[in-house]
MARLOZA-257943 format. One record per atom (N, C-alpha, C, O): atom name; residue number from 1; residue in one letter; x, y, z. Coordinates in steps of 0.02 Angstrom, whole numbers. Example, Ala and Ser with C-alpha at 12.3 -4.5 7.8 and 13.67 -1.06 7.14 Angstrom:
BEGIN
REC  site  pos  code  px  py  pz
REC  N  1  A  660  -284  390
REC  CA  1  A  615  -225  390
REC  C  1  A  660  -165  390
REC  O  1  A  712  -166  423
REC  N  2  S  642  -112  354
REC  CA  2  S  684  -53  357
REC  C  2  S  645  2  394
REC  O  2  S  670  57  402
***
This chain:
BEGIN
REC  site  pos  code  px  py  pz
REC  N  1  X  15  -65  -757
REC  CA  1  X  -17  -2  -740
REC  C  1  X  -33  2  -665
REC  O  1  X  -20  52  -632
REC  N  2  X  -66  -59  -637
REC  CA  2  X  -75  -53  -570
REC  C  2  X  -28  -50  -538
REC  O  2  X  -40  -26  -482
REC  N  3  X  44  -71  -550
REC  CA  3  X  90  -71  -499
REC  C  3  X  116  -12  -493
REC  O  3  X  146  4  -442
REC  N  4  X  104  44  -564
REC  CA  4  X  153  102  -568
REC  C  4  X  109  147  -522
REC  O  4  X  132  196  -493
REC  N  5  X  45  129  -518
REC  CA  5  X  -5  189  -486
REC  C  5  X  16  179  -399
REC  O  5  X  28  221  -356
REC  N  6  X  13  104  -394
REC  CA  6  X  9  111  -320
REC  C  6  X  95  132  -286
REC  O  6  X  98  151  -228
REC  N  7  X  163  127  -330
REC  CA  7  X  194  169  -332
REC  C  7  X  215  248  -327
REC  O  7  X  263  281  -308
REC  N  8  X  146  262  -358
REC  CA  8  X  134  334  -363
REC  C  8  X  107  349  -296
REC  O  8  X  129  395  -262
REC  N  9  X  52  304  -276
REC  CA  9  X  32  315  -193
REC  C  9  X  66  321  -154
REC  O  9  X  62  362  -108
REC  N  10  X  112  276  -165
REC  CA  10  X  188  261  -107
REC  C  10  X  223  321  -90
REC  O  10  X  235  350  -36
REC  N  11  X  239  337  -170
REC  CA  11  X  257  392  -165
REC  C  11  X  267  463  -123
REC  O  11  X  312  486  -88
REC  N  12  X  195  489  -147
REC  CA  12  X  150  518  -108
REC  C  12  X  103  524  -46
REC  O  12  X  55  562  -39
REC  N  13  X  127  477  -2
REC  CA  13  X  92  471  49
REC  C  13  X  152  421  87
REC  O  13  X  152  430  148
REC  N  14  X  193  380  67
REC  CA  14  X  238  343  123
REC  C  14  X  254  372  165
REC  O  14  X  238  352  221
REC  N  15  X  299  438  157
REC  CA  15  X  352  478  190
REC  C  15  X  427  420  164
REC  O  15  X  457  409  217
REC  N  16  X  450  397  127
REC  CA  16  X  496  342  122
REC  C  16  X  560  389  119
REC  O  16  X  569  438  82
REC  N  17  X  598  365  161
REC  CA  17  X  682  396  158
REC  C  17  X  702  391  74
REC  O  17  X  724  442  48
REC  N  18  X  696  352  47
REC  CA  18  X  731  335  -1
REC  C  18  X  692  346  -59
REC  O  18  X  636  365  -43
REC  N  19  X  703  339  -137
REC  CA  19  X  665  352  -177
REC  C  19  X  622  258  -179
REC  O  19  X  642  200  -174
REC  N  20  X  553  295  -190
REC  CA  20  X  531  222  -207
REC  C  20  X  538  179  -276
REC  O  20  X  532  118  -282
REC  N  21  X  548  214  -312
REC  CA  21  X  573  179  -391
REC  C  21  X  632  126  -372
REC  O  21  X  640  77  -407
REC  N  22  X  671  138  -318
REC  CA  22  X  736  80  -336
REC  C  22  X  709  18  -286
REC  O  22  X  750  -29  -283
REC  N  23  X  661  11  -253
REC  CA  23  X  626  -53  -209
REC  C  23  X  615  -103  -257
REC  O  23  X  607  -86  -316
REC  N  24  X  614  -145  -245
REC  CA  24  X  612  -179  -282
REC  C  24  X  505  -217  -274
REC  O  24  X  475  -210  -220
REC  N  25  X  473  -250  -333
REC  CA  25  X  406  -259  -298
REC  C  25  X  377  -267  -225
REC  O  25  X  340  -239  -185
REC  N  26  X  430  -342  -231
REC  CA  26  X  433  -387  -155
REC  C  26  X  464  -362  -109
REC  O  26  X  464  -390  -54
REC  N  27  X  509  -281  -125
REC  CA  27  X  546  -269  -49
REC  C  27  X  494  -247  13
REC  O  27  X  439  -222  -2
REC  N  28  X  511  -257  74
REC  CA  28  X  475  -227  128
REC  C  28  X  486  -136  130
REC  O  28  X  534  -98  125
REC  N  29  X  416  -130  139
REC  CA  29  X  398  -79  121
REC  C  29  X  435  -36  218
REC  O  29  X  471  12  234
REC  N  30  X  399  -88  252
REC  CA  30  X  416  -50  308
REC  C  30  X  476  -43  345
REC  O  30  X  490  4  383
REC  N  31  X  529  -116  324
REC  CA  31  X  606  -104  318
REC  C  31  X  623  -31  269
REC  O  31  X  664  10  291
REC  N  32  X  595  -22  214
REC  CA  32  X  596  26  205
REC  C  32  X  590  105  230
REC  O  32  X  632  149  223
REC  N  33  X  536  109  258
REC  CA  33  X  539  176  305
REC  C  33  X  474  194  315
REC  O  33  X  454  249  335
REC  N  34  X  421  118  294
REC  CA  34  X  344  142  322
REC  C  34  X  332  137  371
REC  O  34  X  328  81  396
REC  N  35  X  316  213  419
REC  CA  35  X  285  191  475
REC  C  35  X  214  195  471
REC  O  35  X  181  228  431
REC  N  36  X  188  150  528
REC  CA  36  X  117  144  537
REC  C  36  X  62  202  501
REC  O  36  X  20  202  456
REC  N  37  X  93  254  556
REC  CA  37  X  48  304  524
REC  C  37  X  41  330  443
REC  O  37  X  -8  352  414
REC  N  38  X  108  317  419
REC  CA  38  X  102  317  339
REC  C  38  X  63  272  296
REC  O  38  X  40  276  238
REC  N  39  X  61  220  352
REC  CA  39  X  19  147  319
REC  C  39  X  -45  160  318
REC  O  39  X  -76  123  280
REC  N  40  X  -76  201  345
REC  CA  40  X  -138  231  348
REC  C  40  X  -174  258  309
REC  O  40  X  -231  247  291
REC  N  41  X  -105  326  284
REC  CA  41  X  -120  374  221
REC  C  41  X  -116  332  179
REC  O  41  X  -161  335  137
REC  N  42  X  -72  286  171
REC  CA  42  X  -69  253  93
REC  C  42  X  -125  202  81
REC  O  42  X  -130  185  21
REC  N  43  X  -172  170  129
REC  CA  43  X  -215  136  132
REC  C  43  X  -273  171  93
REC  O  43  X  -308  148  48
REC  N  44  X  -277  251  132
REC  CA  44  X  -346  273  109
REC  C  44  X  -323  295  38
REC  O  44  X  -366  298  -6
REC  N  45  X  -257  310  24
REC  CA  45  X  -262  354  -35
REC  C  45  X  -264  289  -97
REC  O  45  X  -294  300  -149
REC  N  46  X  -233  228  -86
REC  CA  46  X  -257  175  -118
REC  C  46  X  -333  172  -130
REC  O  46  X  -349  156  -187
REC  N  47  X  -373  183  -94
REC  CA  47  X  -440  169  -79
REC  C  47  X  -473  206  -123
REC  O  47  X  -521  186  -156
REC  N  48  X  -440  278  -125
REC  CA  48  X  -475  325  -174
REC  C  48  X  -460  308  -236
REC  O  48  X  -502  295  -279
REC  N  49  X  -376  305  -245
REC  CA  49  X  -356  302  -307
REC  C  49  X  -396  224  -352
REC  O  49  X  -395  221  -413
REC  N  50  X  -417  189  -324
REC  CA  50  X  -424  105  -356
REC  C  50  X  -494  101  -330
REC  O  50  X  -525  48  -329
REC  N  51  X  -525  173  -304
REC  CA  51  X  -619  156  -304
REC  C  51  X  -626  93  -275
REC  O  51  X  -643  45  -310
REC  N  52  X  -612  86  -197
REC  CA  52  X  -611  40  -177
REC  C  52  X  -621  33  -98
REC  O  52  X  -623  88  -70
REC  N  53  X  -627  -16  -60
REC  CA  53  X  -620  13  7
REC  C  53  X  -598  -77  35
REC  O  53  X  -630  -127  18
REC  N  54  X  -542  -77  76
REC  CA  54  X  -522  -120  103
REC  C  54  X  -564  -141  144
REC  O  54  X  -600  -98  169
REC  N  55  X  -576  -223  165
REC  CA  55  X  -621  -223  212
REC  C  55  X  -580  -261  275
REC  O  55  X  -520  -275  274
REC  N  56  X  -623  -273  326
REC  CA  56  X  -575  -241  397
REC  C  56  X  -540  -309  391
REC  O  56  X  -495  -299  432
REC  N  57  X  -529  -375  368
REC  CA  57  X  -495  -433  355
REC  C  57  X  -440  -416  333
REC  O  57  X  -397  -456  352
REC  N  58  X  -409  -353  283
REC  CA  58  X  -374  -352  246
REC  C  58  X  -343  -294  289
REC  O  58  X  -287  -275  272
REC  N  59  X  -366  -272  331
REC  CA  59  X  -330  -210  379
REC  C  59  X  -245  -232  427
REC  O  59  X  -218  -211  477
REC  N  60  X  -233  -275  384
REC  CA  60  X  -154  -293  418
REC  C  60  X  -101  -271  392
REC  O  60  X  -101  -240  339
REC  N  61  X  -39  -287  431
REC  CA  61  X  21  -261  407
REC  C  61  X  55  -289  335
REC  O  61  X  95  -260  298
REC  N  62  X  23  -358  328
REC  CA  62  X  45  -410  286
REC  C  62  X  17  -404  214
REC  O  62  X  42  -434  166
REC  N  63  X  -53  -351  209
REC  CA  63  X  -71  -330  165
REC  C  63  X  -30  -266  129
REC  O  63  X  -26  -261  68
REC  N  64  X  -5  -224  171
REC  CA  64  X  22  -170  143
REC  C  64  X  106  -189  139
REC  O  64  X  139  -151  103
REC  N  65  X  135  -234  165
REC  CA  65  X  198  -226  169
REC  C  65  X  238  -244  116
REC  O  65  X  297  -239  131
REC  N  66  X  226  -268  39
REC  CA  66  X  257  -254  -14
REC  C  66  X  213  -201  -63
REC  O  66  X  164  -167  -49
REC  N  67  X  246  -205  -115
REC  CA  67  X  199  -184  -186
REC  C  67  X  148  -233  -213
REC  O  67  X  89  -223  -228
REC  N  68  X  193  -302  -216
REC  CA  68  X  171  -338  -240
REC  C  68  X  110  -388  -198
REC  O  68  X  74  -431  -223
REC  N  69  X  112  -365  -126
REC  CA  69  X  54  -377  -62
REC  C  69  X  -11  -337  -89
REC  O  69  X  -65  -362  -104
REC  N  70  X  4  -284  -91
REC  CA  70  X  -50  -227  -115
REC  C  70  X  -74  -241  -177
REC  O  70  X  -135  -229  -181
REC  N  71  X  -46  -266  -233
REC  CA  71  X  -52  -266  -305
REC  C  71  X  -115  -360  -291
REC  O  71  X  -167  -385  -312
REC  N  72  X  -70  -373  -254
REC  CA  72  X  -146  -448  -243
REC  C  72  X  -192  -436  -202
REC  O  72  X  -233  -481  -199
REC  N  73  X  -201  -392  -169
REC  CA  73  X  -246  -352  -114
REC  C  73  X  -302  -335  -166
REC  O  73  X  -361  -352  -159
REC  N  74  X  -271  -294  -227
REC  CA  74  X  -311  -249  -239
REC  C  74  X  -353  -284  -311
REC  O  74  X  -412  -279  -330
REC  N  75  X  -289  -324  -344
REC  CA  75  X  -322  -387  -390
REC  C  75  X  -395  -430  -348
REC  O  75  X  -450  -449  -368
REC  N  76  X  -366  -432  -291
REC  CA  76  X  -410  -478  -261
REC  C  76  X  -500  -442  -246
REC  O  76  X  -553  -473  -244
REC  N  77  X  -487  -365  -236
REC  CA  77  X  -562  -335  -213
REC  C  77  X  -592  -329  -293
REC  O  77  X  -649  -344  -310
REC  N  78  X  -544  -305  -334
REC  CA  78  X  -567  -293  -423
REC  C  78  X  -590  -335  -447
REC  O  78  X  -617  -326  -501
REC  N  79  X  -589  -385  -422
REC  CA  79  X  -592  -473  -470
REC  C  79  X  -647  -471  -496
REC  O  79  X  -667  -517  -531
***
């Protein structure tokens, strides 16, 4: 469930050239077509969507740059 939602974020807020359904978890998101500024929107809209708020430790590239980065990001604030 969590991976399909933050998919859905991706979605909706990446700007991604490509469809995000065929990435694979672990692909790079930003080889993909995230730029910075998309990394932004998808941060906060994560934030809303998962009632949550990143804290400034977790404000890196290395956090957002898979699915499966985000999906332990976000395991990790829920715990």
């Amino acid at each position: 469930m969590t991976k399909q939602k933050i998919r859905q974020v991706l979605k909706e807020q990446g700007k991604f050239p490509a469809d995000i359904d065929t990435l694979a978890d672990d692909a790079d998101l930003y080889a993909a077509g995230m730029t910075s500024h998309a990394s932004v929107n998808v941060m906060l809209a994560l934030e809303d969507a998962f009632d949550l708020e990143f804290p400034d430790r977790m404000l890196k590239r290395s956090v957002f740059e898979s699915i499966n980065a985000i999906h332990d990001a976000i395991q990790e604030l829920t715990a």
